[in-house]
Rosetta silent file (secondary structure, phi, psi, omega in degrees, C-alpha in Angstrom):
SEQUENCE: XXXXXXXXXXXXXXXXXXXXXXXXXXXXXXXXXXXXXXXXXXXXXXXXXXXXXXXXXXXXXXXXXXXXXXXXXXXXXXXXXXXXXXXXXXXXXXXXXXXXXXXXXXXXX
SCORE:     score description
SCORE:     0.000 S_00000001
   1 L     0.000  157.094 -168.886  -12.942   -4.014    0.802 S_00000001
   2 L   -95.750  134.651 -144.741  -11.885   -5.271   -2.469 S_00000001
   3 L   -75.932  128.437  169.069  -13.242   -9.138   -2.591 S_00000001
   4 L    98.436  -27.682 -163.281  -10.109  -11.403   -3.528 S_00000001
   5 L   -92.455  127.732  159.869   -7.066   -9.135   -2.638 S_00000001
   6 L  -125.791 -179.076 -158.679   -5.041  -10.481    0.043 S_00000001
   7 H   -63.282  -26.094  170.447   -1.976   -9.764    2.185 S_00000001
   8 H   -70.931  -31.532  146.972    0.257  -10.916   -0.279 S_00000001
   9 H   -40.747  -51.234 -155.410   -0.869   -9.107   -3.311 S_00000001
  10 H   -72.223  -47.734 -173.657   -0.406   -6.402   -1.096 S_00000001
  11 H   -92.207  -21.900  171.807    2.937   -6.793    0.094 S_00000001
  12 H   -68.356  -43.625 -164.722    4.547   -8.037   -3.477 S_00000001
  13 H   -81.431  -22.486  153.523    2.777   -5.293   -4.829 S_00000001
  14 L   -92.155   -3.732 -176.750    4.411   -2.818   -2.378 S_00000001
  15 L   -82.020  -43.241 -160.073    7.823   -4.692   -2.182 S_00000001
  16 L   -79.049  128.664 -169.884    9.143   -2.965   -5.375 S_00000001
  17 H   -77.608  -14.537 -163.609   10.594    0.140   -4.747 S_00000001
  18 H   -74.949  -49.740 -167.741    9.846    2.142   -7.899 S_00000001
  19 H   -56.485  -40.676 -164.766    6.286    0.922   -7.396 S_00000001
  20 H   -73.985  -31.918  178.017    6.244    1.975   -3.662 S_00000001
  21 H   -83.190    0.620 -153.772    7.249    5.246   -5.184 S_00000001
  22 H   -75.601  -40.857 -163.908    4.575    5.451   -7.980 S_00000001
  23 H   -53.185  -48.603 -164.596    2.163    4.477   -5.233 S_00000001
  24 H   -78.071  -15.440  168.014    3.118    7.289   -2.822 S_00000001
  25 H   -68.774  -29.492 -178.717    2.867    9.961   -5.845 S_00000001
  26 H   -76.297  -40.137  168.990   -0.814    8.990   -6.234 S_00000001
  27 H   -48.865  -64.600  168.588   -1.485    8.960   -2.750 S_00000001
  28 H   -23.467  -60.695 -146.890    0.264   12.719   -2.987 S_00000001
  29 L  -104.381    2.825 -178.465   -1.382   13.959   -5.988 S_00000001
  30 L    51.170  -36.689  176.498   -5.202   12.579   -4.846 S_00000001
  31 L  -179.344  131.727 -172.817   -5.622   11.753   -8.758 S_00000001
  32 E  -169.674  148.481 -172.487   -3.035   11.855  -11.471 S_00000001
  33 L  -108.445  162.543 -146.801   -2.304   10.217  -14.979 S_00000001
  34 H   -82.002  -14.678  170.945    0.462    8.397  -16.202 S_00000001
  35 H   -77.506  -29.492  160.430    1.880   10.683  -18.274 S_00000001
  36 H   -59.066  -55.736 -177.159    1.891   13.163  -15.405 S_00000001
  37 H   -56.743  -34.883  168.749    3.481   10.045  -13.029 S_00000001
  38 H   -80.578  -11.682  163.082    6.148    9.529  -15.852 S_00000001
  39 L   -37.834  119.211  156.299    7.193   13.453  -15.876 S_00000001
  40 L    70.056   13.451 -150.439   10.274   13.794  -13.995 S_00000001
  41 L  -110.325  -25.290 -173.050   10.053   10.608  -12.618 S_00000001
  42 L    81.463   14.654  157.851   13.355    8.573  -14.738 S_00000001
  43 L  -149.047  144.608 -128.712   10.943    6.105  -15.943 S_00000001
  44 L   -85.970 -164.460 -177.736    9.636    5.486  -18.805 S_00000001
  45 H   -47.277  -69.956  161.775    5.721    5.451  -19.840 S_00000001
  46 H    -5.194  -82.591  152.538    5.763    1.789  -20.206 S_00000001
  47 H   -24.481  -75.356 -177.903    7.206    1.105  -16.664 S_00000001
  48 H   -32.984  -44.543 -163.494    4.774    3.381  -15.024 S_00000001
  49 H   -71.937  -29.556 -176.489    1.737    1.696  -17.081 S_00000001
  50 H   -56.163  -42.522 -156.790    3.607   -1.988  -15.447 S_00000001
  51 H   -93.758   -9.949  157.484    3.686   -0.840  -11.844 S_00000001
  52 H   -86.425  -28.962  156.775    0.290    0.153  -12.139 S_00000001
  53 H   -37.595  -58.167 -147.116   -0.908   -2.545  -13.644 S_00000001
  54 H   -73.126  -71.766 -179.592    0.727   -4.223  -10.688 S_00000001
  55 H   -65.594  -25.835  163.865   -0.964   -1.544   -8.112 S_00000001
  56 H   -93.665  -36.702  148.392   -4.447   -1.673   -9.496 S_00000001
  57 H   -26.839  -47.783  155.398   -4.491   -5.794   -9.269 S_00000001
  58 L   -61.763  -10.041  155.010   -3.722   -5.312   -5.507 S_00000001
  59 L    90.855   23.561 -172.187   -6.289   -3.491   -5.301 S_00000001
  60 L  -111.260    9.586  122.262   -4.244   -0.508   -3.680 S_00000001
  61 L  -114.916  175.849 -170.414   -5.916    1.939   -7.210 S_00000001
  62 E  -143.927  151.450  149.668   -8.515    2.675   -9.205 S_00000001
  63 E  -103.473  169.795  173.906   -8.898    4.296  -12.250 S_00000001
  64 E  -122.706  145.506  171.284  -11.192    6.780  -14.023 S_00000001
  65 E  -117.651  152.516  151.749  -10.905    7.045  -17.407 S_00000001
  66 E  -155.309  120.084 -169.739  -11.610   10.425  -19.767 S_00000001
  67 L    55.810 -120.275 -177.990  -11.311   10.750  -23.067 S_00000001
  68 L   -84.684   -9.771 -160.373   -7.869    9.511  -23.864 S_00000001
  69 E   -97.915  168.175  163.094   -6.518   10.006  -20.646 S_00000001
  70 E  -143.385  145.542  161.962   -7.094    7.848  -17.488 S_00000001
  71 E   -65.490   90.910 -166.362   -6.826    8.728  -13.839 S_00000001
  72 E  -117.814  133.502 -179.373   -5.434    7.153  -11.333 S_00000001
  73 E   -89.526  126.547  171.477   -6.483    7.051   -7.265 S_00000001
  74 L   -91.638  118.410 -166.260   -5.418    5.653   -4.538 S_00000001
  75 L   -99.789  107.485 -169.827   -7.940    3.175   -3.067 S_00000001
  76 L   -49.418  -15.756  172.164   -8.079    2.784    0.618 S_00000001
  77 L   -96.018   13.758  160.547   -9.553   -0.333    1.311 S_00000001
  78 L   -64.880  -34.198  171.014   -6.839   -1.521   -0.711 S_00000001
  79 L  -126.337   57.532  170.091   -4.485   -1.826    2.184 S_00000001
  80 H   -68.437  -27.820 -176.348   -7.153   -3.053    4.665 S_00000001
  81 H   -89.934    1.379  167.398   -5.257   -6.623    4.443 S_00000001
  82 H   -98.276  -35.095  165.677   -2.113   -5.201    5.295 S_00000001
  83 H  -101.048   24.524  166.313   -3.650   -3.604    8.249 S_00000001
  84 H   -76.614  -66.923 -176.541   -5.981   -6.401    9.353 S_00000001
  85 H   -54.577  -82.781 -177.579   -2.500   -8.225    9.598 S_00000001
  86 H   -40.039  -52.350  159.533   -0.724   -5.584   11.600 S_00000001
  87 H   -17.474  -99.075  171.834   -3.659   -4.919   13.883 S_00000001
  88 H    22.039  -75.391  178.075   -3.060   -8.729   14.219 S_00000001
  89 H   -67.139  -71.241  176.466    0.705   -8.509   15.283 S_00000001
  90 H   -39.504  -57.836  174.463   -0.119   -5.779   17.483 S_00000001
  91 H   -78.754  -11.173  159.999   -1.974   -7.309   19.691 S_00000001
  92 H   -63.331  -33.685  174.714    0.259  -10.254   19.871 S_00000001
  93 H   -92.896   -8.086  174.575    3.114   -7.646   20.953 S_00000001
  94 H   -88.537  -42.436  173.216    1.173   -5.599   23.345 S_00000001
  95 H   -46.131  -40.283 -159.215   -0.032   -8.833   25.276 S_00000001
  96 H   -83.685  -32.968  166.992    4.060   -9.843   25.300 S_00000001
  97 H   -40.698  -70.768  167.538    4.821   -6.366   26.434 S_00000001
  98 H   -42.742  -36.469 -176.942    2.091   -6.868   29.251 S_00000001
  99 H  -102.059  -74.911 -178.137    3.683   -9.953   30.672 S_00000001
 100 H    -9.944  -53.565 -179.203    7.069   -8.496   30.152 S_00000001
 101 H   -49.827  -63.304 -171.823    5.737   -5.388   32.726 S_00000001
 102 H   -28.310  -71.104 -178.582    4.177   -7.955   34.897 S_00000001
 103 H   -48.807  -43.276  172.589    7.323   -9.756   35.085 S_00000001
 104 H   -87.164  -29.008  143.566    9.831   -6.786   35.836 S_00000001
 105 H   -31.296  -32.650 -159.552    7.371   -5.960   38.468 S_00000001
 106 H  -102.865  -35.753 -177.325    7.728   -8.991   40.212 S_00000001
 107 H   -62.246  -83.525 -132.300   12.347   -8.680   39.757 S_00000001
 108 L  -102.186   36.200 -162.247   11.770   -4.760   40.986 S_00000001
 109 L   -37.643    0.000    0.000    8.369   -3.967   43.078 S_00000001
């Protein structure tokens, strides 16, 4: 996991929607560079290079570099602290769930 990245990084870094979609193109495309992510996209190079900026600090990509171009990847233990934290939540709502059953059991045998 990457050392330093936490749930907040994560979710600020995922709050923006332009961002959320750059993220979900990379995820899409397994590895793709920003001038391919600004094609067709209505924003410009600049932007793209921001929100990536943005998305490799969170730790949710990585790059490659080659020659002039660089590569960018979506890295998966980037959003281990957003699912540490759900995991989390989850079992706090399946225990409430449980005594919820329990409980309409006891109203309806």
């Amino acid at each position: 996991m990457n050392q330093g990245i936490e749930i907040g990084g994560v979710l600020r870094a995922l709050a923006d929607p332009t961002r959320r979609a750059v993220y979900e193109r990379i995820v899409g495309a397994g590895e793709i560079t920003v001038v391919e992510l600004t094609r067709g996209s209505g924003v410009t190079q600049g932007a793209v290079s921001q929100h990536l900026k943005s998305l490799k600090q969170a730790g949710l990509v990585a790059e490659r570099p080659e020659g002039r171009n660089v590569h960018y990847r979506a890295d998966p233990a980037g959003l281990a602290p957003l699912a540490d934290w759900m995991s989390h939540y989850g079992a706090f709502w399946r225990d409430r769930f449980a005594d919820l059953r329990a409980v309409l059991k006891e109203i309806d045998p």
